[in-house]
Each structure stands twice: as C-alpha cells, then as structure tokens.
N, C-alpha and C positions, 0 to 999 in steps of 0.2 A: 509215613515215617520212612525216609529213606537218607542215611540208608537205616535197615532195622526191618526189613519182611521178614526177618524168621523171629520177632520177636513175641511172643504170646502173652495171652491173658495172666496176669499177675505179675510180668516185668515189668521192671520200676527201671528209671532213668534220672539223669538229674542236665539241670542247664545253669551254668553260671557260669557269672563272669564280673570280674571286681566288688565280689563282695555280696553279688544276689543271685539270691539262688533259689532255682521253680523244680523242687519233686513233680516228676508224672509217673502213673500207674498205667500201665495200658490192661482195659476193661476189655475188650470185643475184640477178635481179629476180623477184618473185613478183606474185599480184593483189591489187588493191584497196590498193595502196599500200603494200602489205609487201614488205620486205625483208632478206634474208640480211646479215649485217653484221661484221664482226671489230672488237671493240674492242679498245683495247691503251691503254694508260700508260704513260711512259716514267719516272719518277720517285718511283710509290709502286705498292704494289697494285692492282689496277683495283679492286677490290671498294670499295676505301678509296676511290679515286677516284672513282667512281658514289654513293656514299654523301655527298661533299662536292659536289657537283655537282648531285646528282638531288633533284625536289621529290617529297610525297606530292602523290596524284593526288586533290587535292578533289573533291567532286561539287559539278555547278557553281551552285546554291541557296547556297553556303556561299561571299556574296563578297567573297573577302580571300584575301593571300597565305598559301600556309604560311606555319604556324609550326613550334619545334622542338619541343614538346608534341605536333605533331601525329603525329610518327615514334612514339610511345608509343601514341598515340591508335589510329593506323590499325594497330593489333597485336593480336593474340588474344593474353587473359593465359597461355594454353595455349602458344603456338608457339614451337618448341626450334631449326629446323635453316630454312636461309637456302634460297629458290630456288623462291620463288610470284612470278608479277607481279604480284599483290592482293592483299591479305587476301581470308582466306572470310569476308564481311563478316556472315553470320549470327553467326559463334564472336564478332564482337565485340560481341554483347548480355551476354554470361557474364562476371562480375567474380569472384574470386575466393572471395567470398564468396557466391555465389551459387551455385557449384561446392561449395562446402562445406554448405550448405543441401540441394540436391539427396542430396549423397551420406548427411546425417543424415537424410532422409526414405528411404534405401534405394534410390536409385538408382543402377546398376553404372556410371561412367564408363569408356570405353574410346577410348583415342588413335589417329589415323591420321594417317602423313606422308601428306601432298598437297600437293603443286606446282602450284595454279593456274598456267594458262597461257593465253598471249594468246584463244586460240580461244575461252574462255568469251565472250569480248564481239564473238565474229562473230554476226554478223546472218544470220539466215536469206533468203535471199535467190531461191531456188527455187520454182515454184509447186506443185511435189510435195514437199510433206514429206521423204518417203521417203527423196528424195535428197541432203539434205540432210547435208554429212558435220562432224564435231565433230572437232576437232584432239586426238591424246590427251594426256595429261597423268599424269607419273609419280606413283605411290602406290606406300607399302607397310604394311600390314597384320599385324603382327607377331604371335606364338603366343599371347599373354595374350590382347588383342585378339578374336581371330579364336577361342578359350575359352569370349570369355565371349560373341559372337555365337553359339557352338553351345548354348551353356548356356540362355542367353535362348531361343532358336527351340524346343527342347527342353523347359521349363518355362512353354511358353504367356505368354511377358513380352513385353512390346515393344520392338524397337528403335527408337528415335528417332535419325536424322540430324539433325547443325547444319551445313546449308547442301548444296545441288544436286551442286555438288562432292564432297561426300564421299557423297552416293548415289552419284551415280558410281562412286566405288570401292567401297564396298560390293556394290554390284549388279555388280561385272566379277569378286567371289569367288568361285573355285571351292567347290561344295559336294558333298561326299563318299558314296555310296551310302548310307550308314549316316549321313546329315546333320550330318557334320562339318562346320563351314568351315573353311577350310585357310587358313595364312598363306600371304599373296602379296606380291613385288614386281613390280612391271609400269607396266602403261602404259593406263590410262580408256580406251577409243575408244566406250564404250556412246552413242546416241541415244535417247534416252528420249521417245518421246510419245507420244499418247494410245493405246491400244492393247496398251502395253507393260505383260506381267505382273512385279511386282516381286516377289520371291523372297526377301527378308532384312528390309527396312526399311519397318515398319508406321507410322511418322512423322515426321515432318519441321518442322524449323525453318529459317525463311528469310525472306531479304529480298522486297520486290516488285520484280520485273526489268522490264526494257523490250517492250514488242510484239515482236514478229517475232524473238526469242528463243528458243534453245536451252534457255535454264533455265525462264521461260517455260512452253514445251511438255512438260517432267520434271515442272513442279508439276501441269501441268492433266493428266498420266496418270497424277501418282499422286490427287489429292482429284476428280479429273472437269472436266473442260470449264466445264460451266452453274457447279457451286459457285464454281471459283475467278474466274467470269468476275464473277459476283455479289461476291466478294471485292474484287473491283479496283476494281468498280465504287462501291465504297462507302466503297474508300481514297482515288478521285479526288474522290470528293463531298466526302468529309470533309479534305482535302489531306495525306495522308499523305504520308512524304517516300521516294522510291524511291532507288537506288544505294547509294553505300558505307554514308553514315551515317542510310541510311534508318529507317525503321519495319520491325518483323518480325510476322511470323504464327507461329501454333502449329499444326499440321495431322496431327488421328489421328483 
C-alpha cells in the first residue's frame, strides 16, 4: 500500500470513484510496505467493482492516462481464466496471427495457467543471492501440455518459454524415471540464477527486466551472465523500451 506504511491492522480505507465504491480492512502488516487486506463491496461484485474502479498499470515512458483500449491492450490474445496481477508481458508480442504462422511452420503450441503475482516485481534486495527468497505463484500444467513437453524432450525439439514466469513453471515439473513430465497444479517457489541447471526449457522469450531482479538473474542463468549483460548493454545504447510494453529478446 503506498502510500499507507504506517497504516496498521484494523485500518479500514475506502476506493471510489463515480459511484462505486471497495471498503478495505487491512488485516496483517508485512515489509516493505505490503500489506494483508480484505476487500468487500457492498453493492455489486467486488470483481465488477475493481474492474470499474481499477486502472491498467502503464509503464511510466507511456505519459497519459489509461485508456479503455488499453484493458485489451495489456492482455495475452491466449489468456482464458482471471487471477494474474500482470500480464506475462512477453505472451503480449504474439497476435493471433502470429500464433497461426508459428503453428503452419510446425511449431507444437502448448498452454499453461499462471497467476503472476506481486512477488515478480520484489527486488532483490540481499547481498547473497542465495538468500534471496521469490514469493510462489500458482500454476497448472495440464495432460496435453505436459505430452507434448515429454514428446518434445523425447524427440530432441525445443522447448521455447514466453516469459520468466512460465519458466518457472515449467522448471517446478515433476519429471518421471522414464522422462515423463507429469501434469501438475501447484504453487512456482523456484529461484533461478546463475548456476541453475535447467531441465525442460531450451529457450526463452522475454521482456528486458530491471537490475537487482529476480527475472533478471533466470535470464542471465539460462543465456550466461557476460551474453545477457552484453544484451542490456546494447538495449540501453540503442533505447530499448523495458517493462510492460517493452522490447523483447529471442534466447536459444
């Protein structure tokens, strides 16, 4: 909640705007300015109510208010079920026709629910990596899916992930003596950085993240340290745009 760090357990808030209106209680104080919170509505759905009330989260190069174009905008043409705080801002280079091209060149598509969640944009803030712990974030990984991930691994193809997030999930799959991978629902808690052997996902597509980053440290363990540092370095020369509707890389 910011602003709002000195506010405590049993302060109530309120949010509206033309006429709707979301009571919150905040339940738990946590760090860094987060906070446990009950939201409620008294007059429509809260979802409906957060939805007429809540703005898209621009990156801030882009200066002007939302617009309503932009709730379309900031969406994977892919995304079916409610309950990410972001988009996984790489799925939004893929247009639909783009997706259709891919699969007439023979490329296997395979879908994963994932729930971005706030933790993707904690900051690493430790001087040991190590210690460094990543909030999880639910996934699940259904039987086609996780088929055609054995099929691929199996057949010497490559998996390609769009976006750090669905490494994540990928890399938290159980994989079977006989190199099944198996459907899973659960919960990401992986840390990925340099050092880390990756087990399923030979490529990756993605945004450019901020320093001192969690995602960050996933890209430079899977392509190397010096390459992606060399990468960065020649998106800042060149002014690449980083965050939601940034620029993306291709990495195999």
């Amino acid at each position: 909640m910011h602003p709002g760090q000195k506010l405590k357990p049993g302060a109530l808030v309120v949010f509206e705007h033309e006429g709707v209106r979301i009571q919150g209680e905040v339940l738990e104080r946590r760090f860094f300015g987060r906070r446990t919170i009950r939201l409620t509505s008294d007059d429509r759905p809260l979802a409906e109510a957060i939805n007429r009330i809540g703005h898209i989260p621009l990156p801030p190069y882009i200066r002007r208010d939302d617009r309503p174009d932009d709730r379309e905008r900031y969406q994977t043409v892919y995304a079916q079920e409610r309950g990410s705080i972001a988009a996984p801002t790489a799925g939004l280079h893929f247009t639909e026709s783009l997706l259709r091209a891919l699969t007439d060149r023979g490329v296997e598509l395979g879908s994963v629910t994932l729930h971005v969640g706030y933790g993707t944009f904690k900051p690493v803030r430790v001087a040991r990596v190590e210690e460094h712990t990543v909030d999880p974030e639910p996934f699940t990984v259904g039987a086609s899916t996780a088929d055609a991930l054995t099929r691929a691994r199996r057949e010497g193809r490559r998996v390609i992930a769009v976006g750090t997030t669905t490494v994540r999930a990928l890399e938290s799959l159980e994989i079977a003596a006989d190199g099944q991978v198996l459907p899973q629902t659960g919960n990401a808690t992986l840390f990925m950085h340099p050092g880390y052997q990756f087990r399923i996902v030979q490529g990756l597509v993605t945004n450019f993240h901020l320093p001192k980053s969690s995602l960050l440290m996933l890209v430079a363990a899977f392509a190397g340290r010096e390459p992606v540092m060399h990468a960065y370095r020649e998106a800042v020369r060149e002014r690449y745009r980083f965050y939601s509707y940034g620029d993306a890389m291709v990495i195999v």
